[in-house]
C-alpha positions as CSV (number, residue, x, y, z in Angstrom):
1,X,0.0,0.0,0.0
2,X,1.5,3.4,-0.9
3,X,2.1,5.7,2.3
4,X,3.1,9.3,1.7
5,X,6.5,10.5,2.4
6,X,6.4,14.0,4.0
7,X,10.3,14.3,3.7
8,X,10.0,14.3,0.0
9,X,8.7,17.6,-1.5
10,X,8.3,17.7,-5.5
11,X,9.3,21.7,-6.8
12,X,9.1,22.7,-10.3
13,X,10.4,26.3,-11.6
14,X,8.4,27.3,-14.5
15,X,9.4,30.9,-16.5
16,X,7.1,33.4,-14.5
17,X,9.3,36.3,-13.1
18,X,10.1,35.8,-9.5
19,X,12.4,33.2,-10.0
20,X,14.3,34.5,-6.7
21,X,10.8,32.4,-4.6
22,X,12.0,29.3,-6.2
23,X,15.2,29.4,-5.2
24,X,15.1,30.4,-1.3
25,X,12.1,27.9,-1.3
26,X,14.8,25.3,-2.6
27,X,17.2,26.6,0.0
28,X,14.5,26.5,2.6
29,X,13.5,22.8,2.0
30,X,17.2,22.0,2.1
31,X,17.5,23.3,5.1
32,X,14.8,21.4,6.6
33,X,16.5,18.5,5.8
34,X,14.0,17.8,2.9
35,X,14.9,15.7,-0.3
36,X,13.6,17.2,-2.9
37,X,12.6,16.2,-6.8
38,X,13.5,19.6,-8.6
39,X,12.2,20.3,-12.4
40,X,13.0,23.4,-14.1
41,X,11.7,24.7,-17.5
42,X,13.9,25.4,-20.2
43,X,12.2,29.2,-19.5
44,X,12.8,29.1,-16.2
45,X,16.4,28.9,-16.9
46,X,16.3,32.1,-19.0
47,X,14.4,33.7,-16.6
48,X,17.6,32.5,-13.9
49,X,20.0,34.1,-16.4
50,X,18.2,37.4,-16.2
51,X,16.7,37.8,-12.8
52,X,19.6,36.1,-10.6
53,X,23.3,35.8,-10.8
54,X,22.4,31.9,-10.6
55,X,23.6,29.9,-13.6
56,X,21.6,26.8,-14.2
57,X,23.1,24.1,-16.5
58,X,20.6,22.8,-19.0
59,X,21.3,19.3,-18.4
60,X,19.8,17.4,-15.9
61,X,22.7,15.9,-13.8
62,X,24.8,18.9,-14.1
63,X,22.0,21.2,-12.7
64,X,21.9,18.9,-9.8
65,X,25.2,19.1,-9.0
66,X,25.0,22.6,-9.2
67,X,22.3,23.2,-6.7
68,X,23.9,20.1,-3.8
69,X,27.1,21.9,-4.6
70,X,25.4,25.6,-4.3
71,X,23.2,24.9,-1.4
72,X,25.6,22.6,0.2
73,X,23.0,19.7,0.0
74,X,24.0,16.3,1.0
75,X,24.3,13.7,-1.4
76,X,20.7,12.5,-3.0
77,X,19.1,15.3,-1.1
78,X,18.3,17.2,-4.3
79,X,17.5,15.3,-7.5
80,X,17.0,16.9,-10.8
81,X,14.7,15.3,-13.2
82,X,14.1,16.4,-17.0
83,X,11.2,17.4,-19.3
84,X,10.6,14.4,-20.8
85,X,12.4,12.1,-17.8
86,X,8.7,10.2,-17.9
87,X,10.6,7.3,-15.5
88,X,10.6,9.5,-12.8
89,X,8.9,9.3,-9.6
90,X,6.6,12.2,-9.9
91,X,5.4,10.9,-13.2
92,X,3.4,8.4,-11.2
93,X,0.7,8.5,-8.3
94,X,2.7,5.2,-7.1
95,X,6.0,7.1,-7.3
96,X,4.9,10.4,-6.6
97,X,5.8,12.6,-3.0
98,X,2.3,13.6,-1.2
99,X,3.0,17.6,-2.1
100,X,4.2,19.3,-5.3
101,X,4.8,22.9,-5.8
102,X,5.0,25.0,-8.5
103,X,6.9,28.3,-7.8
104,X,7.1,30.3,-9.9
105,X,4.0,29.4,-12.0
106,X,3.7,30.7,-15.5
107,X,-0.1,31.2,-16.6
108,X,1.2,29.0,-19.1
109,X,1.9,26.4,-16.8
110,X,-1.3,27.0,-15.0
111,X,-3.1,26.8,-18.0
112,X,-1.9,23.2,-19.0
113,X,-2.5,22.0,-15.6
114,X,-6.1,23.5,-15.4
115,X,-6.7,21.5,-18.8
116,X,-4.3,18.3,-18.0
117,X,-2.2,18.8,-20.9
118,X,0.5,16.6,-19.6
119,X,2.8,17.7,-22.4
120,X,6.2,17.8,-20.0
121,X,7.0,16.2,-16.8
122,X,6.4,19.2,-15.0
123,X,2.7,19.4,-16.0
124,X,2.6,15.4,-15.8
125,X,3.5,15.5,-12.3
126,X,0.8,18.2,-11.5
127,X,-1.8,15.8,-13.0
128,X,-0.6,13.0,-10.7
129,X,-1.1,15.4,-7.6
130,X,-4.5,16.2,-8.6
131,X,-5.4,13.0,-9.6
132,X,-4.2,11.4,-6.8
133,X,-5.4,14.2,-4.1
134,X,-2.3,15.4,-2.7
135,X,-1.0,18.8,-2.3
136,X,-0.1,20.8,-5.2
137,X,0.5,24.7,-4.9
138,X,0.7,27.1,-7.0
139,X,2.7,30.1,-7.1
140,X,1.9,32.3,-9.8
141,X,3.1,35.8,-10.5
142,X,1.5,38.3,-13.5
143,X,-0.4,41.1,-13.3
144,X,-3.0,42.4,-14.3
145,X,-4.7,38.4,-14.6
146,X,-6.8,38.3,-17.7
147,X,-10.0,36.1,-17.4
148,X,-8.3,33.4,-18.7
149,X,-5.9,33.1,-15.6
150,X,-9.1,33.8,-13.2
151,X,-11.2,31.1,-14.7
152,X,-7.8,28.6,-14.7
153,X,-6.9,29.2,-11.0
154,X,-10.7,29.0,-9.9
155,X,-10.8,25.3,-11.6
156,X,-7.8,24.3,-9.9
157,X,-9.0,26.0,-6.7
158,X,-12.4,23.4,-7.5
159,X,-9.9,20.7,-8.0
160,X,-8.0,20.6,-4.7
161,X,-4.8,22.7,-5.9
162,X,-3.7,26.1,-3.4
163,X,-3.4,29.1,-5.3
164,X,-0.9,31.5,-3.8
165,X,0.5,34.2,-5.8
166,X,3.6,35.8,-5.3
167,X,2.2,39.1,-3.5
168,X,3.8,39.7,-1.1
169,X,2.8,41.9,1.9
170,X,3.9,44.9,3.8
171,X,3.0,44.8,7.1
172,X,5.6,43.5,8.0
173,X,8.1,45.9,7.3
174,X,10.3,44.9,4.8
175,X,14.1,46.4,4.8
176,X,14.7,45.0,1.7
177,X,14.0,42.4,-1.2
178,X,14.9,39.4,0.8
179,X,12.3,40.1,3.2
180,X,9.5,40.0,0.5
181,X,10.4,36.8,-1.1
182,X,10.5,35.5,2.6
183,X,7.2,36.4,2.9
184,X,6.4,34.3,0.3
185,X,8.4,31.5,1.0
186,X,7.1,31.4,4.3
187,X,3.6,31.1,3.2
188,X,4.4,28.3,1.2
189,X,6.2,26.3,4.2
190,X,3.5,26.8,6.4
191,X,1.2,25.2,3.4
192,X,3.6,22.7,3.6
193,X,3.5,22.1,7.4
194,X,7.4,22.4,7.8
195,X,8.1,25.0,10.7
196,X,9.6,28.1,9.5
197,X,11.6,31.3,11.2
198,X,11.5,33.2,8.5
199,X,8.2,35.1,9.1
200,X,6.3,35.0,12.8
201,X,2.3,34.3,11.9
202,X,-0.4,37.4,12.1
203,X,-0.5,38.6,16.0
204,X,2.5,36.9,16.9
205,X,4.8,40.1,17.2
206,X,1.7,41.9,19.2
207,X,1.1,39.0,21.5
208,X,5.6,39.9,22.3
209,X,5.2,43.5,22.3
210,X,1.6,43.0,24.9
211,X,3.5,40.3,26.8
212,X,6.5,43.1,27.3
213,X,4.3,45.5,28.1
214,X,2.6,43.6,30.8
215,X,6.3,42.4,32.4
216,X,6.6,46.3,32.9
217,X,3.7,47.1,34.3
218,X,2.9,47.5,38.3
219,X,1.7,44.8,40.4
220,X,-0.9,46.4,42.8
């Protein structure tokens, strides 16, 4: 009987901008001690040359290389798998992690998923998380969203999938980029369940600034 593997987190990269969410999120599940099954778009990569002063090979097994060796990953932790790699894991609901995220999501992207094009492995491995119930979110980042988008992301919202574009808030305070793609990234862990430091939840830093106040306060 198949048993879902929480330590195993499926990520794809997809040519939206905001390739930058991809990468801490990478960095972040690393971190965690995740393995993950990492796929990245041939536009993804173009987007990596232009956004980022990361340079992702086009071949499968020297991308991974590049990102254990970038992020310091232990050995297996991070395996790379290519477009038409249909052997792999995720290309299967008996192969398949329990969770899948796409980040960043091109409309592109969303749109083959919202239809079940299945045409890569990417988009073959969102199918199985649909098809199979499990997790799959969605990160995608455009704006303005035509009705096209609106329409896509409501019928994956119907399907099961979490739609969570990259808009980041301001609430918190930001000093500088890093702290909005944080933001971001943080919302995705929590989806994820995987504890995070990089953003407190809503009320956490007025529940420390009340509990101060009260320390300070006279005892009649």
């Amino acid at each position: 009987m198949w048993q879902p593997n929480p330590s195993i987190i499926t990520l794809a990269m997809t040519g939206a901008s905001g390739l930058q969410y991809g990468l801490r999120l990478l960095e972040c599940l690393v971190a965690a001690d995740k393995q993950v099954f990492v796929m990245v778009s041939k536009a993804a990569q173009v987007v990596a040359a232009t956004e980022t002063d990361w340079s992702l090979p086009g071949q499968s097994t020297a991308l991974e290389n590049y990102l254990i060796s970038r992020l310091s990953a232990r050995s297996g932790q991070i395996r790379v798998f290519s477009r038409e790699q249909w052997m792999a894991p995720v290309a299967s609901g008996s192969g398949a992690p329990s969770a899948m995220v796409v980040c960043p999501c091109s409309t592109g992207t969303l749109s083959a998923i919202a239809c079940g094009a299945s045409n890569n492995l990417i988009e073959r491995a969102a199918d199985v998380a649909l098809k199979e119930r499990r997790q799959l979110i969605l990160v995608p980042r455009e704006s303005p969203y035509s009705e096209i988008h609106l329409e896509n992301m409501l019928k994956l919202t119907r399907m099961g999938a979490v739609i969570l574009p990259a808009s980041p808030g301001f609430y918190h305070r930001p000093q500088s980029i890093n702290d909005l793609i944080d933001f971001i990234v943080a919302r995705i862990l929590n989806q994820l369940g995987i504890p995070q430091q990089l953003m407190p939840g809503w009320g956490a830093a007025l529940h420390h600034d009340e509990l101060e106040e009260s320390q300070h306060e006279p005892h009649e």
